[in-house]
C-alpha positions in Angstrom: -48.9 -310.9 101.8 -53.0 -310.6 101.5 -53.1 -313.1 104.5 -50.8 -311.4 106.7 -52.1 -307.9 106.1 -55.2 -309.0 107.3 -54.1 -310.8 110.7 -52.3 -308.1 111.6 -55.6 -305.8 110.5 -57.5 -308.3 113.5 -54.7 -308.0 115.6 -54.4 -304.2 116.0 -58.6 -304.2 116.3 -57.5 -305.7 119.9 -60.4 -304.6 122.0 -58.7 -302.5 124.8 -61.9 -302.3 127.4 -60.5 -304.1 130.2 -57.2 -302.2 130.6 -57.8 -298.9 130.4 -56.9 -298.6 133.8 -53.2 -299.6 133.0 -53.0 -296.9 131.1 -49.4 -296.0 131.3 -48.8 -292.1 131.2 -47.1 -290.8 128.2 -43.5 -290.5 127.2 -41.8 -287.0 126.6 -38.9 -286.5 124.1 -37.3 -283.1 122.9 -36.0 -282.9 119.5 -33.5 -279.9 118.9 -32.8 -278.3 115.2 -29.8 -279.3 113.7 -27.9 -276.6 111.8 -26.0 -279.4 110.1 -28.4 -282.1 109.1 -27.5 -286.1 109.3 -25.6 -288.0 106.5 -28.4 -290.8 105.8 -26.2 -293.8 106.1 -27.5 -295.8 109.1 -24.8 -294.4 111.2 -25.0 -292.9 114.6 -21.5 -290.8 114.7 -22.7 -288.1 112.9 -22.5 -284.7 115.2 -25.7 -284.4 114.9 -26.2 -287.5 116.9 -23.8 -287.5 119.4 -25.2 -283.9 120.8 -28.6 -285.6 120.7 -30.7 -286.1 123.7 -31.2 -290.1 123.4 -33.8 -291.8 124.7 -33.8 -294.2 128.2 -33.7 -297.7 126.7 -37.6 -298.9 125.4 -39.6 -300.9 127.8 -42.1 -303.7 126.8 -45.3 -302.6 124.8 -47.1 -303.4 128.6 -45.2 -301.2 130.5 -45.0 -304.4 133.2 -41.6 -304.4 134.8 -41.5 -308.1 134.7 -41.5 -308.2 130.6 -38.2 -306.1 130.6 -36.6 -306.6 127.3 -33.4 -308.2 127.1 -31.8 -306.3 124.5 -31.3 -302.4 124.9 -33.1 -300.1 122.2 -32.7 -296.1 121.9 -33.8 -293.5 119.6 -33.0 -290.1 118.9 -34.4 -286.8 117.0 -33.4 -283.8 115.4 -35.3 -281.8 112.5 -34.1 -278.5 110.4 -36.5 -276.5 107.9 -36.6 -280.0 105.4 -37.1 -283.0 107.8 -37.3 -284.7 110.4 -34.4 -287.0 111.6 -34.6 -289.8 113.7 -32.0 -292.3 114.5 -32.2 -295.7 116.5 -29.8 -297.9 117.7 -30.6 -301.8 118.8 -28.6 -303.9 120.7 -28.6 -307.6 118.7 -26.2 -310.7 118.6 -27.9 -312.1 115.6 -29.1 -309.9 112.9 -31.4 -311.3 110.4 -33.8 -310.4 107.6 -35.7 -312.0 104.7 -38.1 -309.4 103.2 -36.8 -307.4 100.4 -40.5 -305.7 98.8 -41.3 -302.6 99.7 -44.7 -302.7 101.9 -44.5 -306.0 102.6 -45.5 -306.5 106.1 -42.0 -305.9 107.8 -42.4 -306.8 111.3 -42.8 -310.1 110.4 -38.7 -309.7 110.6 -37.2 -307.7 113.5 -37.7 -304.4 112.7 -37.6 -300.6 113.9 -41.2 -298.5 113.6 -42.3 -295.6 113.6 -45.8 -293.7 114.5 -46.3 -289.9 114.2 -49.8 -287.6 114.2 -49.2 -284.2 113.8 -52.0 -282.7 115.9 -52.9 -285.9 117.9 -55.8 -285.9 117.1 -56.0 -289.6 117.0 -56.8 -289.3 112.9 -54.7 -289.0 109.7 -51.5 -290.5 110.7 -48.8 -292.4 109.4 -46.5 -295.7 110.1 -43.0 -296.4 109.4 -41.3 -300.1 109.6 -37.9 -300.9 108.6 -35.9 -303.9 108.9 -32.1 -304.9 108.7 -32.0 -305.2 105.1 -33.3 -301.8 104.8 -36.6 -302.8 103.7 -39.3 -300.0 104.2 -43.2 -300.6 104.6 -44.9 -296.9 105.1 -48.7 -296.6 105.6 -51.5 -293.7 106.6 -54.2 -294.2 108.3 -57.4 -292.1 108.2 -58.5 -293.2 111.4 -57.6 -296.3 113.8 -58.4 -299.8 113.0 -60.9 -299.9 116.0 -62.6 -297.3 114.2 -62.7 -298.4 111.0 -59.8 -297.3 109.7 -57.1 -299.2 107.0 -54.0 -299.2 106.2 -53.4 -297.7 103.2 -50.1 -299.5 102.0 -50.5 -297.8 98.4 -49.4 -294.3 100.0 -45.8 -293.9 100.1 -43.6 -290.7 101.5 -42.5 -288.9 98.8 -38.6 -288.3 99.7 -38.4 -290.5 102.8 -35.0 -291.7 102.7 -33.8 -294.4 105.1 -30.3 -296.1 105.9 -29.3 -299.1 107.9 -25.8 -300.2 109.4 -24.8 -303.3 110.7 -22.1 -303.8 113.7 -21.8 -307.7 112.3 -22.7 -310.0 109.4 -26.3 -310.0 108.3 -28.2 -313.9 108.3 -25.0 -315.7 109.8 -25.8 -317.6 112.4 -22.5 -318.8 112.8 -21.1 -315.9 114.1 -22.4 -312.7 117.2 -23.3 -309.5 116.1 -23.5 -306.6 118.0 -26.2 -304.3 117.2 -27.6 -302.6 113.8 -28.9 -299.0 113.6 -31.1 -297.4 111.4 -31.9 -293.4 110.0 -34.6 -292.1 108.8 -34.8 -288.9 107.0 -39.0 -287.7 106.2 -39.3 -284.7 104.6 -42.0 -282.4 105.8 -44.2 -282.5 103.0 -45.0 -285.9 104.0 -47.3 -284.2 106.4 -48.8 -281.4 105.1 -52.1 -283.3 104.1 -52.4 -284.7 107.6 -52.9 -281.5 109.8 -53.5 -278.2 109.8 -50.7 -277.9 112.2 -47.8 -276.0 111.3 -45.3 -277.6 109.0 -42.6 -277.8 109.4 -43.6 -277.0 113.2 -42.3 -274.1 114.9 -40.1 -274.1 118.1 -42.3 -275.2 121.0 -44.8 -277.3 119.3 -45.8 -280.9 120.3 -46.5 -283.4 118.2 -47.5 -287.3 119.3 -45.4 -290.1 118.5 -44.3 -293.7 118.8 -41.6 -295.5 118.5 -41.6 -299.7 118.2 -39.1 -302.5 118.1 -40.1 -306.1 117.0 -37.7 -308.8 118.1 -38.4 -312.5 116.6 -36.7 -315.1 119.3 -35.3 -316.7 116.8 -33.7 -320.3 116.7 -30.7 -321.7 115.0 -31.9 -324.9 113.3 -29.4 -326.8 111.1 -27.3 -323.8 110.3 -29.9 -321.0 109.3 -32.7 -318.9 111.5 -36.2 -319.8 112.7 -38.8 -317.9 114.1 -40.8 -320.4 116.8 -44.5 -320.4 116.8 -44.6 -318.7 120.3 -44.2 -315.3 118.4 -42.2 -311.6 118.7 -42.1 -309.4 121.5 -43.1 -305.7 121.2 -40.6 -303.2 122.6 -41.7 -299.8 122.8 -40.3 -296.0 124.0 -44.0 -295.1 125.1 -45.5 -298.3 126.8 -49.1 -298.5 125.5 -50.6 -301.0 128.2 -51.9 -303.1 125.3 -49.7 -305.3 122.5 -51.6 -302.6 119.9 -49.4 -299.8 118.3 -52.7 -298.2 117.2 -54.3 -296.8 120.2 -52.8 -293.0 119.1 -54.0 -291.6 122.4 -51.8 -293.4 123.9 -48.4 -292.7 122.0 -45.7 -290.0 123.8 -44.9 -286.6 122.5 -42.0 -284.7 121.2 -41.3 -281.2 121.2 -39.4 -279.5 118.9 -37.2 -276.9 120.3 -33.9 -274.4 118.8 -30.8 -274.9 119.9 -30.3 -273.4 123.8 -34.3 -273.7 124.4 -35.8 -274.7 127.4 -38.4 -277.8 127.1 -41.7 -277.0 128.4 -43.2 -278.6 131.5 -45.8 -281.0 130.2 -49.4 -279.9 130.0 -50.8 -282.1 132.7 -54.2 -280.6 132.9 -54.7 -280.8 129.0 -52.9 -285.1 129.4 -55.4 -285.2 131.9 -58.6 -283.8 129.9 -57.8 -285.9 126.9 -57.2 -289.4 129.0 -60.5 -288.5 130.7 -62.4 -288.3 127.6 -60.6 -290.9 125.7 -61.8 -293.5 129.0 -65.2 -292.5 128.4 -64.8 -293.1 124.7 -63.6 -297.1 125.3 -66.2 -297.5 127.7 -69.0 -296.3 125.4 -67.9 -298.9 123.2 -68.0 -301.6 125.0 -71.7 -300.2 126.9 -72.7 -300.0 122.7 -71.9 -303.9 122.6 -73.5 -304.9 125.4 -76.6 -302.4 124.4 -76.7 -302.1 121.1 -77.1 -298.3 121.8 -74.8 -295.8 123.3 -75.2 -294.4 126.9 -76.7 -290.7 128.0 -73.8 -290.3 130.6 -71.5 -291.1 132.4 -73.9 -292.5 135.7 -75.1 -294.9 133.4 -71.8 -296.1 131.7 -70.7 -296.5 135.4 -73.5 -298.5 136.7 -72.9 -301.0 133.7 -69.3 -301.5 133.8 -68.4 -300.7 137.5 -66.0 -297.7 136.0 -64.6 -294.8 138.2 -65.2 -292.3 134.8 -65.0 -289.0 135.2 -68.2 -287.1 136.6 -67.8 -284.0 135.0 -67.6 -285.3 131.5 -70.6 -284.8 129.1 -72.3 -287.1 127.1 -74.6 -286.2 123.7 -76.3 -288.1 121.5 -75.8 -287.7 117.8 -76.8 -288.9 114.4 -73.7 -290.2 114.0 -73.4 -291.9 117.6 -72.1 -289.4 120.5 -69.8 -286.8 121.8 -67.9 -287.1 125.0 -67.3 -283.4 126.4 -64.6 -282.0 129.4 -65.2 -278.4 129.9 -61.5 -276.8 130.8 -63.0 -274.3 133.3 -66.1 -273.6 135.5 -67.4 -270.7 132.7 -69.7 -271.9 130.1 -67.9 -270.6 127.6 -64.6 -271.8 128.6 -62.7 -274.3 126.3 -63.1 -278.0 126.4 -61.8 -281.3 125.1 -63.9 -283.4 123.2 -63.9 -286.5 121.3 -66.7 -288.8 118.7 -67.5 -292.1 118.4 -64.7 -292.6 116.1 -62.5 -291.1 118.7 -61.2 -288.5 116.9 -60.4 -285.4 119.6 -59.7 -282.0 119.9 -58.6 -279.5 120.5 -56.0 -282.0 119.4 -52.8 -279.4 118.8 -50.5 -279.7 121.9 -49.4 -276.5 123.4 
């Protein structure tokens, strides 16, 4: 357990300096209040579902065309005044699973995840994994691992309740399955220490989130399963350009809307601000390894890395290491996005 916690610790400290320029652009998603919430039983035929707006089938964790994954994956969302709802359904002819302790590291089985920050502003966030044999592994983070940050595995979500079904037999090889599904129900409480958002959020607020699917290519080796050593493949709704779920700034967002609403049009300008910002941030980072010091601006950040960053960002100099600044408007005291050395950002709350 110790050692696997800690390679997938190095693994999501992935530097992500040379492909910020892949950056995909973020996934939206609408998730409607339900007046009759979800039985939690891994099934997808409640009403609730069926009137759901699904998702278009996850792409790979790259966003490259060419890595297409090979089984289909979909999720969908609903919330009322107690939770939110979320329900996935994943295509599979062999369904397997091993792992049986809670917060264990699950995605060393096939499993379904799950990423939300309330305010998005890259801190204070949480992780949800669940495999086949309803196995749950739930973590918060104060910030990233690139930052710092660790997963803290002793924090569980008081009332989460999940469910999985299976369309097939669970470890047969023997035999083809169809596909397994899997519900989660997370009580709003679960957030209330990580924002000072609203909560449970009120119609027309955004939060950012993620959703993950880890598929093992497994082999059938004298009757029973086998992961090979080439390793999983990372299938996500919001491509991240990167195989690293914990880059937050780059997750999609939902909006959570009444029955008969109209989703807003995305906030391009803000998407914009915050990229900008969040570019300067990765390049400062990888300037402060090369240096041993952090830049004065954007010129010189440019000159070093050969970086078209954005001109009209801002650069201080703390005690604590810098500020990156994007003024919203041409008046000095207009509003402006801004993010630390630790990359935490704001204004963070989505309109």
């Amino acid at each position: 357990m110790i050692l696997a916690l800690l390679l997938y610790c190095t693994a999501a400290q992935q530097s992500p300096d040379e492909w910020f320029l892949r950056w995909p652009p973020p996934t939206t998603a609408v998730a409607y209040r339900t007046a009759q919430p979800p039985v939690i039983d891994g099934r997808t035929d409640d009403p609730v579902w069926t009137s759901a707006k699904w998702s278009e089938p996850f792409v790979d964790i790259t966003g490259e065309r060419s890595r297409a994954p090979w089984y289909a994956t979909r999720m969908g969302m609903a919330w009322d005044d107690s939770a939110l709802y979320i329900a996935a359904m994943m295509e599979e002819p062999h369904v397997w699973a091993t792992l049986r302790q809670r917060d264990t590291v699950i995605f060393q089985n096939n499993d379904f995840e799950v990423f939300i920050d309330p305010d998005g502003d890259n801190h204070q966030y949480v992780e949800f994994e669940v495999n086949a044999l309803n196995t749950v592994w739930d973590l918060k983070l104060e910030q990233p691992y690139r930052d710092g940050g660790r997963g803290n595995t002793k924090w569980n979500a008081e009332g989460l309740r999940t469910a999985v079904h299976i369309r097939g037999t669970m470890n047969e090889p023997a035999d083809i399955d169809t596909s397994w599904s899997v519900e989660f129900a997370i009580p709003w409480k679960v957030f209330e220490d990580l924002t000072a958002a609203h909560v449970p959020p009120l119609p027309g607020n955004v939060w950012r989130v993620n959703f993950a699917r880890v598929e093992w290519p497994v082999e059938i080796v004298g009757g029973s399963y086998r992961k090979p050593a080439k390793g999983e493949e990372n299938w996500t709704w919001s491509p991240q350009g990167i195989v690293n779920m914990h880059q937050p700034e780059r997750w999609g967002t939902v909006e959570f809307l009444e029955e008969g609403m109209t989703p807003e049009h995305p906030d391009v300008a803000m998407e914009n601000a915050r990229r900008a910002v969040m570019e300067v941030y990765h390049a400062q980072k990888q300037f402060f390894r090369m240096h041993r010091r952090w830049a004065y601006d954007t010129q010189e950040l440019n000159a070093a890395l050969s970086r078209p960053l954005n001109a009209f960002v801002r650069i201080e100099i703390t005690e604590e290491g810098f500020v990156a600044i994007l003024p919203l408007g041409s008046e000095p005291e207009s509003d402006a996005v801004i993010v630390r050395q630790d990359s935490k950002i704001s204004p963070s709350q989505l309109p």
